[in-house]
C-alpha positions as CSV (number, residue, x, y, z in Angstrom):
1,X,-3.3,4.1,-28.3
2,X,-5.5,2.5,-26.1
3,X,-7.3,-0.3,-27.5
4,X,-9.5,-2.0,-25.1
5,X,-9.9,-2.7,-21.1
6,X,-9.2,-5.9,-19.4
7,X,-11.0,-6.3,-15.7
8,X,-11.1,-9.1,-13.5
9,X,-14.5,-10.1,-11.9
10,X,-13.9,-10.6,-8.8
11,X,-13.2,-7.3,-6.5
12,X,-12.5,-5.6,-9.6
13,X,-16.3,-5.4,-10.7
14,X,-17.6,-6.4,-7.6
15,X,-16.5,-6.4,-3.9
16,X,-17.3,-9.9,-3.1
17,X,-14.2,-10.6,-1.2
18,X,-16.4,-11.0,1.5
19,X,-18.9,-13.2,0.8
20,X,-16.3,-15.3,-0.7
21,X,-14.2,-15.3,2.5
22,X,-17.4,-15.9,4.5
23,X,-18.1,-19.2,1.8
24,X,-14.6,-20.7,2.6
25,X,-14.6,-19.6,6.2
26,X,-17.9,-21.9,6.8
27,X,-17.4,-24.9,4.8
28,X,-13.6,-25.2,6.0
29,X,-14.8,-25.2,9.2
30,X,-16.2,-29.0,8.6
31,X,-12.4,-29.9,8.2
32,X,-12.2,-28.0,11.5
33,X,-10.1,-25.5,9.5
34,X,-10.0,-22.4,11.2
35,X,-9.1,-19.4,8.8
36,X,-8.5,-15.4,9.1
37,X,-7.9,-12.8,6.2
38,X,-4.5,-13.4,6.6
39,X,-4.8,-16.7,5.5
40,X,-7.2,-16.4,3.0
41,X,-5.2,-13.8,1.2
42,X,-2.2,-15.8,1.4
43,X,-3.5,-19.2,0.0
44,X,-7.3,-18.8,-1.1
45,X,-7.8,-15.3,-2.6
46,X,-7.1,-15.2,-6.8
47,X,-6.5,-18.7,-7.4
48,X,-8.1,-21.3,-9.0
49,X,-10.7,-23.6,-7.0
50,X,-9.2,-27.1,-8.0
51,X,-5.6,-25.8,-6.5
52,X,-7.2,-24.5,-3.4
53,X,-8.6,-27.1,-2.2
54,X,-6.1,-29.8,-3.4
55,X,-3.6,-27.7,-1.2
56,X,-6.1,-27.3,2.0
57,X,-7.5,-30.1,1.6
58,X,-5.2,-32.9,-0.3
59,X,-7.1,-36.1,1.5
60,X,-10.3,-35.4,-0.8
61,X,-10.9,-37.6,-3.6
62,X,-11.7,-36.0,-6.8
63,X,-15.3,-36.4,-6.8
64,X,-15.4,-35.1,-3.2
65,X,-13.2,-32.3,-4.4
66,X,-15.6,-31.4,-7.3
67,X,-18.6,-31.9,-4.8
68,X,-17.0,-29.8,-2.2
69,X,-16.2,-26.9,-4.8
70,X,-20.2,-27.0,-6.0
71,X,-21.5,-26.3,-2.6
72,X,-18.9,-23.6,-1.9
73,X,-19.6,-21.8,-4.8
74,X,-23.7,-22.2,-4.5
75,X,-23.6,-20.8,-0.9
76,X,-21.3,-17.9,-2.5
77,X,-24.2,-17.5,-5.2
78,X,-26.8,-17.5,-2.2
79,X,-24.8,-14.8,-0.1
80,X,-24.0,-12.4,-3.5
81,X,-27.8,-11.8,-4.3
82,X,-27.8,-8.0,-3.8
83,X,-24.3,-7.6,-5.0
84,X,-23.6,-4.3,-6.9
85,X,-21.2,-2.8,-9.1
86,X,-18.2,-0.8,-8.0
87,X,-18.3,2.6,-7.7
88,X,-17.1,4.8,-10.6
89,X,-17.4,1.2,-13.5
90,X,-20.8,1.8,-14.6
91,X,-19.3,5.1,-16.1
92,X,-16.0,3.4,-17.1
93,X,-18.1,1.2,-18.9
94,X,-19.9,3.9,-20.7
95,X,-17.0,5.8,-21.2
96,X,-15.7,2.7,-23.2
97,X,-18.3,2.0,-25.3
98,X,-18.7,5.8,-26.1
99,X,-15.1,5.4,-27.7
100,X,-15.4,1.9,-29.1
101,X,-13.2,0.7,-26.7
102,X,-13.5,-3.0,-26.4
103,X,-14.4,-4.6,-23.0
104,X,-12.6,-8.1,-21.5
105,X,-13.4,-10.1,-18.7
106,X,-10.4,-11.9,-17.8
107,X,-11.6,-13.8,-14.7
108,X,-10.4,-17.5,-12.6
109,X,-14.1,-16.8,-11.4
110,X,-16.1,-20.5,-12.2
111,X,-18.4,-20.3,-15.2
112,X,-21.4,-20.5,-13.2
113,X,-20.6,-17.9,-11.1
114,X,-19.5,-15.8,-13.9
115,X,-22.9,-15.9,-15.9
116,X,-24.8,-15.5,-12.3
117,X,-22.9,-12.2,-11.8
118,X,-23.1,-11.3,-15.5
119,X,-27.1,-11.4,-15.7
120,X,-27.7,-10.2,-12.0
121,X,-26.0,-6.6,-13.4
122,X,-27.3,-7.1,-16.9
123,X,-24.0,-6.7,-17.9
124,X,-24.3,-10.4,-20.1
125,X,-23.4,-8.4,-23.4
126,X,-21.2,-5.8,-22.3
127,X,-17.8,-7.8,-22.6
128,X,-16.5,-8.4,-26.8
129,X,-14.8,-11.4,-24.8
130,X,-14.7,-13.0,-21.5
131,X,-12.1,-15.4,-20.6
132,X,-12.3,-18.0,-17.6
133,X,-9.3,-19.4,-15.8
134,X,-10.8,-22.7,-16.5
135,X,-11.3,-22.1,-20.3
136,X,-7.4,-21.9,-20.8
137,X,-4.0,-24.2,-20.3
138,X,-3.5,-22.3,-16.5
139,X,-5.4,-20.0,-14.3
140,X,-4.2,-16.9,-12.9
141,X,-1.3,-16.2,-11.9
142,X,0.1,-17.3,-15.0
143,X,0.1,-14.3,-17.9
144,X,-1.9,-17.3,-19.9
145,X,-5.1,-15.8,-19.7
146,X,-4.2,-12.4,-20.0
147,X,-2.3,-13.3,-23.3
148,X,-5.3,-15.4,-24.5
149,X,-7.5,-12.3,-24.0
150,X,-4.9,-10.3,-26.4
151,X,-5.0,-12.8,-28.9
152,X,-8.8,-12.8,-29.1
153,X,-8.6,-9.6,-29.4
154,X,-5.9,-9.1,-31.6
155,X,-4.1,-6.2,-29.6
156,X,-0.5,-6.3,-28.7
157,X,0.0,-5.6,-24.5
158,X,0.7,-1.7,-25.3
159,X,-2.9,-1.2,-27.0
160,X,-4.3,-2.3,-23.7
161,X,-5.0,-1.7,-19.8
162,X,-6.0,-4.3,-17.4
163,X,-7.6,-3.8,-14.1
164,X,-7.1,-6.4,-11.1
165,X,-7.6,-6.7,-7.6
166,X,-5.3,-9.7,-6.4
167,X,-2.0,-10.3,-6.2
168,X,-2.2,-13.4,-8.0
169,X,-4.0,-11.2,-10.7
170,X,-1.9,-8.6,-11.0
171,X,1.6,-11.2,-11.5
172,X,-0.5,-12.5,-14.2
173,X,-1.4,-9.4,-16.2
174,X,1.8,-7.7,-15.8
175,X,3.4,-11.3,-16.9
176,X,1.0,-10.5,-19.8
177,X,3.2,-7.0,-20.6
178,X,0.1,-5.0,-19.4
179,X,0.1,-2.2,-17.9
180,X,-2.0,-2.7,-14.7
181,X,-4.0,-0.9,-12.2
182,X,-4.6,-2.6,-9.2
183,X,-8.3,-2.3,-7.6
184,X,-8.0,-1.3,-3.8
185,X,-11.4,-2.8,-2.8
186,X,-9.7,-6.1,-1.1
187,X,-6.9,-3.9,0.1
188,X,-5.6,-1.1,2.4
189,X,-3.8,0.8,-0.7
190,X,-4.0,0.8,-4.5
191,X,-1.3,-0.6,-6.2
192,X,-0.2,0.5,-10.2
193,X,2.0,-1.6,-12.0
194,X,3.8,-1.2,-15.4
195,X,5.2,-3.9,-17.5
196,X,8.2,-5.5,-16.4
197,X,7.7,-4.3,-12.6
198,X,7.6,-6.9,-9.6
C-alpha cells in the first residue's frame, strides 16, 4: 500500500526549466560559452551546481565558483517571481493529505531556492520532509537521496511513489527501488519507470 509521494522541485512542481536555462544561458555567456537545450540537457539539467560548473568551468577558483553559483541562482530567483504550480498538483496534494499520505520533496534544488519557491506557493508546510542534494553524502543521480528520504520516513521503496522530471532524477529514484513517474514538462514524452528498469 501506498505510503507516501516523493516529487522533485524542479519541473516536477514547477516548470522552471526555462528560466533556469535562460540563468545559465546569460551568465555562461561571460565565459563566451555558447549553449542550446541540447546542451543544457546533456550536462547542466538535474545535477548539482558545484559539478556543473567545476565541469564547464574547471579554471574557477573555489570562491569564484561559490560566487558564480550565488549570482546564477539570484537571477534565477529574479526571473521565477510569478512562477506557478503544475497543473493537476494542487489536487494531488489534496488528494494526499485527504488520505494521510505523507508528502517528500526530494530535490538537488539549492536551499535558498528551495525555501523561495516553498513560501512563494505557500506550500512551506505541506512536505513531512524535504531533502536537498546538498544536505546528503551525493546529489542526484545517486539513489542517496531518495534512500535518505525512505529512511526519514521509515517506508521501504514498495510503500512509495516518486515523481521526477530529469533523467538524472529518475536514475536516482529508480536506483532508490521506486517506482517512478517521469514528469513530461521538460520533455517531448512522459516516461514511467519501475524498479529495476534502465
Amino acid at each position: 500500500m501506498i505510503q507516501a509521494l516523493l516529487l522533485d522541485l524542479d519541473g516536477t512542481l514547477i516548470n522552471n526549466d526555462p528560466l533556469h536555462y535562460q540563468a545559465w544561458q546569460e551568465i555562461l555567456l561571460r565565459y563566451d560559452l555558447k549553449i542550446n537545450r541540447d546542451f543544457y540537457q546533456q550536462r547542466i539539467s538535474g545535477k548539482l551546481n558545484p559539478d556543473i560548473v567545476k565541469d564547464l568551468l574547471p579554471q574557477l577558483s573555489l570562491r569564484e565558483s561559490q560566487d558564480f553559483i550565488a549570482e546564477k541562482e539570484a537571477n534565477y530567483r529574479t526571473l521565477a517571481k510569478n512562477i506557478q504550480l503544475l497543473a493537476g498538483l494542487e489536487k494531488l496534494i489534496d488528494w494526499a493529505k485527504k488520505r494521510n499520505i505523507k508528502l517528500a520533496l526530494v530535490t538537488n534544488a539549492p536551499r535558498k531556492n528551495t525555501r523561495f519557491i516553498l513560501e512563494l506557493l505557500k506550500l512551506e508546510t505541506t512536505f513531512d520532509r524535504v531533502v536537498l542534494g546538498e544536505d546528503v553524502a551525493i546529489g542526484k543521480p545517486d539513489p542517496t537521496p531518495y534512500r535518505v528520504a525512505l529512511e526519514q520516513l521509515e517506508l521501504a521503496p514498495n510503500e512509495a511513489i516518486a515523481f521526477e522530471d530529469s533523467p538524472s532524477g529518475i536514475r536516482s529514484a529508480v536506483g532508490a527501488g521506486l517506482f517512478t513517474v517521469g514528469i513530461a514538462s521538460t520533455h517531448l514524452q512522459t516516461t514511467c519507470m519501475k524498479s529495476g528498469q534502465n
